[in-house]
N, C-alpha and C positions, 0 to 999 in steps of 0.2 A: 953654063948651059944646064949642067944637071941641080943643079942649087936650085934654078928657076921651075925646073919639073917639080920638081921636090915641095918648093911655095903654092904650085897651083894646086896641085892634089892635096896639101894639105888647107887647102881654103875649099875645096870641092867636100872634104870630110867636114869641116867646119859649117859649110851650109845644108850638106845633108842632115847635120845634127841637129842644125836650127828649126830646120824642117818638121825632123823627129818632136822638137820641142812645142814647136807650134801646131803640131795637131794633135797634141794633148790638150787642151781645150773645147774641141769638136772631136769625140776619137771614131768617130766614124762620117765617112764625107759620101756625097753621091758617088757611086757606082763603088765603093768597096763594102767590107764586109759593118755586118753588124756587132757594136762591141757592145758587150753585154756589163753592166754596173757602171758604165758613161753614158753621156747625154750625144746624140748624133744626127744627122742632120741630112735629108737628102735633098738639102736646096730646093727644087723647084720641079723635083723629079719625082715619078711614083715608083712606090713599092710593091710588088706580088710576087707571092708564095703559090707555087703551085706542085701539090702531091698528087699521084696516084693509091695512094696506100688504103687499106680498109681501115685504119684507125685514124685519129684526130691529126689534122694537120699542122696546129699550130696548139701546145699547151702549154697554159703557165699555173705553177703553182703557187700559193702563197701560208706560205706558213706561221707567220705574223700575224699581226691586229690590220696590216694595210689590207689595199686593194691589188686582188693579183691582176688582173690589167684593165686600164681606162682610156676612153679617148676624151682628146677635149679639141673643141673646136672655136675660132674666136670672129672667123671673119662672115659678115653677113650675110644669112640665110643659109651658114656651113652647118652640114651636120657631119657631128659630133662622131656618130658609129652608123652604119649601111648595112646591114644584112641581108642576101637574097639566097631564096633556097629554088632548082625547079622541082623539086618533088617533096623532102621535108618541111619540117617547122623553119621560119625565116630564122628566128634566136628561140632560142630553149632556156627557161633556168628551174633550177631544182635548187631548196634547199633539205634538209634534214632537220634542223630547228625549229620546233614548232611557236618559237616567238620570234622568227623572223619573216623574210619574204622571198620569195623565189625571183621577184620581180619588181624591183622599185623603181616608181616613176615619179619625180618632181618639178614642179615650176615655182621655181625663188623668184619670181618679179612681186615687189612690193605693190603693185596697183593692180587693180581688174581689168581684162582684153579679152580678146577675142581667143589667146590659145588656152591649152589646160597642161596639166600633168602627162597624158597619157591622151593618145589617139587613135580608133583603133576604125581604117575602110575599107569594109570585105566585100565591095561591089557590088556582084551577083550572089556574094554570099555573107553569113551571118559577121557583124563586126566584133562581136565577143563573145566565145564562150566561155562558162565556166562552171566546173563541177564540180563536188564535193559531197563524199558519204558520209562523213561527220557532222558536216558544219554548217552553215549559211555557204551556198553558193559564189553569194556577191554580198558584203559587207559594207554600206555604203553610210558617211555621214557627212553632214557640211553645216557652215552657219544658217545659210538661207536654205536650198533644195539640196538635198540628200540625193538624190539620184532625179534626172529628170530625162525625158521624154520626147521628140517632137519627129513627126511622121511629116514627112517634106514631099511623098506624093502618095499615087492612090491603086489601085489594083484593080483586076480586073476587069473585063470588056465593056462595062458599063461606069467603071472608074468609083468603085466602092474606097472608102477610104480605110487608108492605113492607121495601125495602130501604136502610139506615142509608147505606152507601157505594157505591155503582156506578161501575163503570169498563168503559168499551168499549175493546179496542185494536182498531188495525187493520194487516190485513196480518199480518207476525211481533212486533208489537210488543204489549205486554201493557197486557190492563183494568186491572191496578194492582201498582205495581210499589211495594216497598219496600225501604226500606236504612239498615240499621242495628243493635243490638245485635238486634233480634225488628225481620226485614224486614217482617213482617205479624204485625199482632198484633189478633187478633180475642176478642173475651166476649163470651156470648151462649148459647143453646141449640145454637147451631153457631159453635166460633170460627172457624174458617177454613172455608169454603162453596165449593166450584169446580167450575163446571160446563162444560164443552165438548162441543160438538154434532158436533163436526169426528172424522171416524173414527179417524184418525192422531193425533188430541190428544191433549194431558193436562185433566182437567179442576183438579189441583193441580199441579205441579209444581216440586218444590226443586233446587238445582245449589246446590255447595257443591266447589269445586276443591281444597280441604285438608282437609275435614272431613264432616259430616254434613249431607246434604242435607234431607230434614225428620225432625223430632222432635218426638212428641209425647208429652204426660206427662199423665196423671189418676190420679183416686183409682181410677176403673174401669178395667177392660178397654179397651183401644179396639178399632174395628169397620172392616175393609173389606168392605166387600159389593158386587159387578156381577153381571148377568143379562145382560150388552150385551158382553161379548167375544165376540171370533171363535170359532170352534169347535177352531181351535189350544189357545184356553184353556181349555177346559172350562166356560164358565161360571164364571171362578173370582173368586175373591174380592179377587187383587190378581194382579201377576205381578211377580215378583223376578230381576231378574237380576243376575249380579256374581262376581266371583271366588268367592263363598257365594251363593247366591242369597238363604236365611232364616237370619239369625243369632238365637239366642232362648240370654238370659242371665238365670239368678236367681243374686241375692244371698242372698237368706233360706233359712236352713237349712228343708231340706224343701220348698226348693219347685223347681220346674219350667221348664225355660230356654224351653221349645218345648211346650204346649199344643194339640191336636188332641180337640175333640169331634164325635161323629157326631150333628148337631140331630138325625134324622129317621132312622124306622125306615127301613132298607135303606143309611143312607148310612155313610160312614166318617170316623174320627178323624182318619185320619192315610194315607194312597195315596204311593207309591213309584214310578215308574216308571223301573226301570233297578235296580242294586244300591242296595242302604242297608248304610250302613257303621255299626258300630256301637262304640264306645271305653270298655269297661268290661262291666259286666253287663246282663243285659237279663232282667225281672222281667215274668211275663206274668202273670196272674190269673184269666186263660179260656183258652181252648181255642187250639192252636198247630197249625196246620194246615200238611200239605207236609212232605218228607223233611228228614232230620238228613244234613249232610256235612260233610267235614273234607278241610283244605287238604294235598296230600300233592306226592311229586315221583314222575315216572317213574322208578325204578332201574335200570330193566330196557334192553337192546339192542334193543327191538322196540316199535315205536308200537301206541299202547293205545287201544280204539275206546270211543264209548258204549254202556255195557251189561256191558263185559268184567268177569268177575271178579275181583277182585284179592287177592293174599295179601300179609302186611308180611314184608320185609326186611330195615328197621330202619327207626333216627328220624334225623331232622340237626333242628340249633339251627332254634327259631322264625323262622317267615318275617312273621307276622303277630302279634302279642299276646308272651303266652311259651305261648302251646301248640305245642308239641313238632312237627315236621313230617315226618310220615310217608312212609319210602321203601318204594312198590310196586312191583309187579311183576304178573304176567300167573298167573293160578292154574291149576293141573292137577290132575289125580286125586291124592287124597291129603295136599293142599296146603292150610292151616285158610284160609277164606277171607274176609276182614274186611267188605267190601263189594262194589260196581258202580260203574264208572267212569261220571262223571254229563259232563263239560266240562275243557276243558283251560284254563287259567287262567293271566292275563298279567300281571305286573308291573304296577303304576302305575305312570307315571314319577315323580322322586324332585323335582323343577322342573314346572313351570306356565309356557310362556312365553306372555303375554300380548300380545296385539296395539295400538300405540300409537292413539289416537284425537283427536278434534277437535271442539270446540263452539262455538258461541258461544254470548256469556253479555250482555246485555243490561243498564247502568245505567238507574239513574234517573233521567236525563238525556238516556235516547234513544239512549246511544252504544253499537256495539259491539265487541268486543272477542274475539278467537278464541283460546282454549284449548286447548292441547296436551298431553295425558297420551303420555309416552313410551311405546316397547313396555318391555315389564321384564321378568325370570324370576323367577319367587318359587318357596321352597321349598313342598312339597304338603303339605296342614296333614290331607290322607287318605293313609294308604298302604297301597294291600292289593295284590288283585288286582280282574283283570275278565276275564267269558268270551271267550275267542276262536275257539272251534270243539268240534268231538265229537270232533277225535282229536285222540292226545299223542303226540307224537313223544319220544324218549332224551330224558332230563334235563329233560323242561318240567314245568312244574307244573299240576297236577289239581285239581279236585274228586272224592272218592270217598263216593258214599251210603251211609253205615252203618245207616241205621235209617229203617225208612218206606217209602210206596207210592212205587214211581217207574215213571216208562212203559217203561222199556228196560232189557233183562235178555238179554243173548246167551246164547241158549238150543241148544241139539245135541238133536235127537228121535231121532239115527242108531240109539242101541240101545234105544228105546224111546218112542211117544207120550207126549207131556207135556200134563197136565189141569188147568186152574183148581183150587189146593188143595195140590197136588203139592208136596210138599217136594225142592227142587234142591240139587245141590252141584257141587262142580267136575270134569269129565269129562278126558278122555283128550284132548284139546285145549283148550291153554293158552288161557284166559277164557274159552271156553265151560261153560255150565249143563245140568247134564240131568238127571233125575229121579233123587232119592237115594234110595242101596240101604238097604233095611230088613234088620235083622234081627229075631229072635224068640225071645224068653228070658221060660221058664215061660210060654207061651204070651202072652203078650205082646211085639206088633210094633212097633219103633221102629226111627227110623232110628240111624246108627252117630254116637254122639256126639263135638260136634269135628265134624264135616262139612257139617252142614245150614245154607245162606246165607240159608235164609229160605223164602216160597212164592211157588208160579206163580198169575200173576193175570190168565193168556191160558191157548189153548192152542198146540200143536205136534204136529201127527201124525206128520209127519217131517221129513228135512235139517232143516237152521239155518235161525235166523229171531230177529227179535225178541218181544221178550212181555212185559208189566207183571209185576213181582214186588213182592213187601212183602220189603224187606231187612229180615231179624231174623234175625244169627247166631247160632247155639247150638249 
């Protein structure tokens, strides 16, 4: 009987030991403890840790080259690690190394989908910040798009829409800055959008030190349009300045380098202020308003006023185009008289010297850099003349009005009042006008043909004076 006790309990020690032995392979099972440097296993069971304490509730250190703790997850749509906070950060990471990351996020799938590396949906609030007093905020590069953008609804009561990319600068430094073959490259209803509240802004602005600062290309027209310039600008549409101020080129036959429509009744195609120089012909299709005159030189030993008569005493070689440059003179009684001496007219000069300047110009990095354009002399790509005064001194060059109302007509009333209508010719003092003598053949009165410069369009009762004429020689 005792023999048999003795056999049981030693077969009850035998399988506890086997026991022992067999969960050394798992050394930790559900619901006992956690053994630390084995692998364990809580079957099908969860795990929670739950502290009170003001410090960390669960730490692991790693002092090695590994990872001091990972999860990994394999079954579908499992994730991997869960973090919820209701009042801190859901996970925090810091590191100390300034060549590493506080935060790595990656997606090893060999092919393109719909997930990324990193996701980040703050609802009613922003999806990512990030900050930096050093450095780039946000560091972004990719084979195709570096960072991109899409605004999926729209705001406010009237439903304005949202924006794909924002960027605030501050100070001189810009909401978004690019660099590279297209430093900004926007698609969209508007690709490039820039707005500035600041009076002295730009709300776009391109610098380009060798080349062309912005360029933009469509199937359409493109548009500048403001109502917000100073009164300097007229309200105008853009402001150009530059050695040219507007350059406008066509390639295609029949078409048009420079384009000016008038939208609105009263307004205009195309406004001048100062001379317009013109290179070729000039094709009008309506009504051409304002006197006809022609570039001439003083021939004459006596400076020539506005208004004066003038008769030709020959031509010299082109000054401007190849038409022909007529040399005046002061007209007298008897003397055929071509026009009225309109403005005395100055050479352009044949050089442009320019003034050197200095910018700077801003990387994508924050740095900057000052720019220096030298002064330079360029040849002048206009060469005519420009007004300098009403009178011409020996050898300067004029304008003479041949055809057309003009205000100023040196008129002489000495041998007789002059009448609105009055047909004038050249009097007994050299560029004065005074009422032309008629004659009357077969009772028919005309003036003496060859004489008449045109009509008075004032009057003159007596002495000299000025007075509108319509120049029309006959």
């Amino acid at each position: 009987m005792g023999s048999m006790w003795q056999r049981a309990r030693l077969a009850g020690i035998a399988g506890a030991a086997l026991a022992v032995l067999a969960s050394g392979i798992v050394a930790g099972a559900a619901g006992g403890a956690i053994i630390m440097g084995a692998s364990n296993s809580a079957g099908v069971t969860n795990t929670s840790l739950t502290t009170t304490s003001s410090g960390t509730a669960f730490y692991v250190t790693q002092n090695g080259t590994g990872t001091a703790m990972r999860a990994n997850s394999t079954g579908l749509n499992a994730i991997a690690g869960f973090y919820t906070s209701a009042n801190g950060p859901g996970i925090s990471g810091v590191t100390a190394n300034a060549d590493k990351y506080a935060v790595y996020a990656g997606n090893d799938a060999l092919t393109a989908g719909t997930g990324a590396a990193l996701r980040a949906a703050g609802k009613s609030n922003v999806g990512i910040i990030a900050n930096s007093t050093g450095a780039h905020a946000i560091d972004a590069s990719g084979v195709n798009t570096a960072i991109s953008g899409t605004a999926t609804g729209c705001t406010g009561f009237i439903c304005f829409g949202a924006t794909g990319v924002y960027g605030t600068g501050y100070g001189l430094g810009s909401g978004v800055v690019g660099d590279g073959f297209f430093g900004v490259y926007g698609d969209g209803a508007y690709g490039v959008y820039g707005v500035s509240s600041t009076q002295y802004a730009y709300g776009v602005y391109g610098a380009n030190s060798t080349g062309i600062g912005v360029y933009g290309a469509g199937a359409n027209a493109g548009s500048v349009d403001s109502c917000g310039d100073t009164a300097a600008y007229w309200c105008s549409g853009g402001v150009f300045a530059g050695d040219h101020g507007v350059l406008g080129q066509s390639n295609t036959v029949g078409g048009v380098g420079t384009v000016g429509v008038a939208g609105a009744a009263g307004a205009f195609g195309i406004w001048s202020v100062g001379p317009a120089y013109v290179t070729g012909d000039l094709t009008v299709t309506g009504a051409k308003t304002g006197y006809v005159a022609d570039y001439a030189i003083n021939g004459s030993k006596v400076t020539l006023h506005q208004g004066d008569a003038v008769t030709l005493l020959g031509v010299k070689p082109a000054a401007v185009g190849n038409i022909p440059l007529l040399v005046v003179g002061p007209a007298k009684a008897g003397d055929t008289v071509i026009g009225v001496v309109d403005r005395e007219m100055s050479p352009t000069p044949a050089t442009i010297k320019v003034p050197g300047s200095s910018r700077i110009e801003r990387g994508p990095d924050g740095s900057e850099k000052t720019v220096k354009t030298p002064a330079r002399t360029l040849d002048a790509q206009v060469k005519g003349f420009t007004a300098t005064g009403p009178n011409v001194g020996p050898g300067k060059y004029l304008l003479v009005v041949t055809l057309g109302a003009y205000a100023y007509g040196s008129a002489d009333a000495s041998a007789g009042a002059i009448k609105a209508g009055d047909q004038l010719m050249a009097g007994p003092t050299a560029g004065k006008l005074v009422k032309a003598d008629r004659v009357t053949v077969s009772g028919k009165s005309f003036t003496v043909p060859g004489t008449s410069v045109g009509y008075a369009l004032g009057a003159l009762s007596d002495g000299t004076g000025k007075i509108g004429i319509f120049v029309s020689p006959h």
